[in-house]
N, CA and C atoms as an extended XYZ file, in Angstrom:
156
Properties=species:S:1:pos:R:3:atomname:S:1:resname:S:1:resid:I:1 pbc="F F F"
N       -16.181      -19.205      -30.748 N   UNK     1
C       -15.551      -17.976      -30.246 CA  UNK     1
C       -16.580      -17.122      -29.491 C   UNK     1
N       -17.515      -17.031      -29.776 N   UNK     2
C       -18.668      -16.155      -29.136 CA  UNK     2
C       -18.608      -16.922      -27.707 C   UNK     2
N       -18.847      -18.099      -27.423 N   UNK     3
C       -19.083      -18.474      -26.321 CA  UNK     3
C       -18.034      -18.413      -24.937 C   UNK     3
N       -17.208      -18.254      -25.984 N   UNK     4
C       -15.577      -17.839      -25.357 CA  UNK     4
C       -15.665      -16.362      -24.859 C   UNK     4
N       -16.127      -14.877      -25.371 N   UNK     5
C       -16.254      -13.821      -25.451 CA  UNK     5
C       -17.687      -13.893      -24.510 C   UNK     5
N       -18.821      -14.398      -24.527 N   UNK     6
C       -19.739      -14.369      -23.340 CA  UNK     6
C       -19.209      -15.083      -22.094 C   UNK     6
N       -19.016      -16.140      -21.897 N   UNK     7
C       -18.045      -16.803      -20.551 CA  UNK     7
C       -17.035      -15.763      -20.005 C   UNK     7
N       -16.106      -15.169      -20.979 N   UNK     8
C       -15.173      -14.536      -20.225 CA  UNK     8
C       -15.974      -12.832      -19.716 C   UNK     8
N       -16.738      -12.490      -20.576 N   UNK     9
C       -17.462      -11.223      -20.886 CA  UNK     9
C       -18.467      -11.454      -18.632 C   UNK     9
N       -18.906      -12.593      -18.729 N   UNK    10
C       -19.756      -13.103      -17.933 CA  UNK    10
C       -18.864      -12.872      -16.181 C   UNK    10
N       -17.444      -13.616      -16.288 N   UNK    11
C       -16.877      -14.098      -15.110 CA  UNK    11
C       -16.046      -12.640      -14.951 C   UNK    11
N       -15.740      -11.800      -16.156 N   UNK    12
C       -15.063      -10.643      -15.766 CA  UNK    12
C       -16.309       -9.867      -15.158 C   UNK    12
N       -16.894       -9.134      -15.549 N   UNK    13
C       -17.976       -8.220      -15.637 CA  UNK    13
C       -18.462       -8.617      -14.205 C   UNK    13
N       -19.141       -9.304      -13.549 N   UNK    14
C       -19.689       -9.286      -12.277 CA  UNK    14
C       -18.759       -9.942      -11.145 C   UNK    14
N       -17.380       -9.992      -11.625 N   UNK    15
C       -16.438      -10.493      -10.447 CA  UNK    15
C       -15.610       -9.513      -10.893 C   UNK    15
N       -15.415       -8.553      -11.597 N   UNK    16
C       -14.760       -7.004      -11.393 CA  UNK    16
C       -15.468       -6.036      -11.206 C   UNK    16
N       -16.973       -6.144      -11.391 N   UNK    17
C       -17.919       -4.643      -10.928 CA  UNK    17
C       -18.675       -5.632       -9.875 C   UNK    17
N       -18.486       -7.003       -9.156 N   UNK    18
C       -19.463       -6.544       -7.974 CA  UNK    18
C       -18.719       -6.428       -7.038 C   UNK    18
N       -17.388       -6.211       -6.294 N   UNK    19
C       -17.091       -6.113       -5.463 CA  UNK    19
C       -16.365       -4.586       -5.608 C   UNK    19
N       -16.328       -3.955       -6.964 N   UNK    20
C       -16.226       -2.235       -7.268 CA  UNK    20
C       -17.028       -2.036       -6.725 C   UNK    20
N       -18.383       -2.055       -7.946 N   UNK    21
C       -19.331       -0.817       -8.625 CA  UNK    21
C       -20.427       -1.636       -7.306 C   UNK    21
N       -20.360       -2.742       -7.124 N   UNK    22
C       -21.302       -3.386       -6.150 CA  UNK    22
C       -21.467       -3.058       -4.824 C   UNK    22
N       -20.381       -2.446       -4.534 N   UNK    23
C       -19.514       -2.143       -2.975 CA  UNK    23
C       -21.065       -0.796       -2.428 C   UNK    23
N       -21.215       -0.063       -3.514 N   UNK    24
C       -21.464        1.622       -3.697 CA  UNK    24
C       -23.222        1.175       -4.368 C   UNK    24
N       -23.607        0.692       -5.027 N   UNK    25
C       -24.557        0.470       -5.965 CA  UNK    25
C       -25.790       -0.655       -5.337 C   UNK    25
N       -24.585       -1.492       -5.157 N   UNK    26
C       -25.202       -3.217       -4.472 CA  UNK    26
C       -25.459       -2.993       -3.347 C   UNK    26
N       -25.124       -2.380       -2.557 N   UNK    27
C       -24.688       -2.793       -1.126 CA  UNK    27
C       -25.654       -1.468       -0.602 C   UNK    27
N       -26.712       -1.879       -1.113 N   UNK    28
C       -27.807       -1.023       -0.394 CA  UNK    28
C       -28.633       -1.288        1.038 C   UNK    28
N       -28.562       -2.287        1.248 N   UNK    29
C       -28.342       -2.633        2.824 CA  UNK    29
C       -27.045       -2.489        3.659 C   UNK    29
N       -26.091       -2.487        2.686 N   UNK    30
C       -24.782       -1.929        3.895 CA  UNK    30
C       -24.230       -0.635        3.130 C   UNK    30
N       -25.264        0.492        3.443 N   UNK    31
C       -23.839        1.564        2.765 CA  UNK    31
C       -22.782        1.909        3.946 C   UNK    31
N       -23.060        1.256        4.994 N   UNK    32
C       -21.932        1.786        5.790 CA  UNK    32
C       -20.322        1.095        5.357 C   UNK    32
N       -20.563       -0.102        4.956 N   UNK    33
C       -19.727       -0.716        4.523 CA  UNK    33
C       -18.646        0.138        3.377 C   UNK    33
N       -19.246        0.413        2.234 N   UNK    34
C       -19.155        1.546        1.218 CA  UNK    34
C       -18.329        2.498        1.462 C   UNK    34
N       -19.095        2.763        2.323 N   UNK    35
C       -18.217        4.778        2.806 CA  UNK    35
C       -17.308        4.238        4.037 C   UNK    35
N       -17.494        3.165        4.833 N   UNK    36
C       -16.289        2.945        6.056 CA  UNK    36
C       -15.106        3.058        5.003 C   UNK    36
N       -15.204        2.118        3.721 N   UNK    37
C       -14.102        1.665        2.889 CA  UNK    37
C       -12.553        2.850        2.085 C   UNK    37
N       -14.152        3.736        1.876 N   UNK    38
C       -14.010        4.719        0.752 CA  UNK    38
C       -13.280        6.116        2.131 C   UNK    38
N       -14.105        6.259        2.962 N   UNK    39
C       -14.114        7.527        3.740 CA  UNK    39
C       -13.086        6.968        5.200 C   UNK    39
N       -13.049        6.085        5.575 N   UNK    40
C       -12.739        5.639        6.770 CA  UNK    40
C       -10.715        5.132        6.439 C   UNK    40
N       -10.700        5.507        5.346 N   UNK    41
C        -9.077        5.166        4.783 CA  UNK    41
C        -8.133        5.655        5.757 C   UNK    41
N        -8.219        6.747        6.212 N   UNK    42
C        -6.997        7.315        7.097 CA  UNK    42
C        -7.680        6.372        9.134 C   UNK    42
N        -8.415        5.955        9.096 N   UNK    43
C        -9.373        5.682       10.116 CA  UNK    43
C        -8.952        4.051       10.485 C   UNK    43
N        -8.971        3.468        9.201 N   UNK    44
C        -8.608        2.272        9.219 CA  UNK    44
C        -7.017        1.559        9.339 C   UNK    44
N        -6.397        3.124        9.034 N   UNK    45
C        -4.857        3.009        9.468 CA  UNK    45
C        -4.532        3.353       10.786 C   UNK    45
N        -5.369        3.877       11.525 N   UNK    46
C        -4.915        4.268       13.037 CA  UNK    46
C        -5.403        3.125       14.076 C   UNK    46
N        -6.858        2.201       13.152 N   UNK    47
C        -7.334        0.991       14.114 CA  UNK    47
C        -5.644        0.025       13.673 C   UNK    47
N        -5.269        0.284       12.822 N   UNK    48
C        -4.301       -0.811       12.286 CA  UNK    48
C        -3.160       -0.532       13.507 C   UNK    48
N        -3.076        0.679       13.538 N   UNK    49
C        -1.751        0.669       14.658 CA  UNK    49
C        -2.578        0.534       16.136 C   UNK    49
N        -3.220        0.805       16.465 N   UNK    50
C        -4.399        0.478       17.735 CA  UNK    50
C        -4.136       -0.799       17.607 C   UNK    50
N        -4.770       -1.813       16.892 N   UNK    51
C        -4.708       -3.034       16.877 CA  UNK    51
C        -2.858       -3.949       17.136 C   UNK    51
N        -1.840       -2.986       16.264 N   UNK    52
C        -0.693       -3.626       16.417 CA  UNK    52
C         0.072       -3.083       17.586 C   UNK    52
């Protein structure tokens, strides 16, 4: 059972916080990436109609 609780503990934990907590934390070579995501929300809906 433990190994069951580290495996799952393992595949949740850095494939649900690195593309969160990783986005903001990790992504210290791209914070533009980060804040386009976070800040660029209403921005990314007007390229969407631009684009369509």
């Amino acid at each position: 059972m433990a190994t069951r609780d580290e495996d799952t503990t393992d595949k949740v934990l850095p494939s649900s916080r690195l593309p969160m907590r990783g986005s903001k934390e990790y992504s210290a070579p791209e914070p533009d990436r980060g804040k386009d995501k976070q800040r660029s929300a209403a921005e990314i809906e007007q390229e969407l109609d631009a684009v369509a």
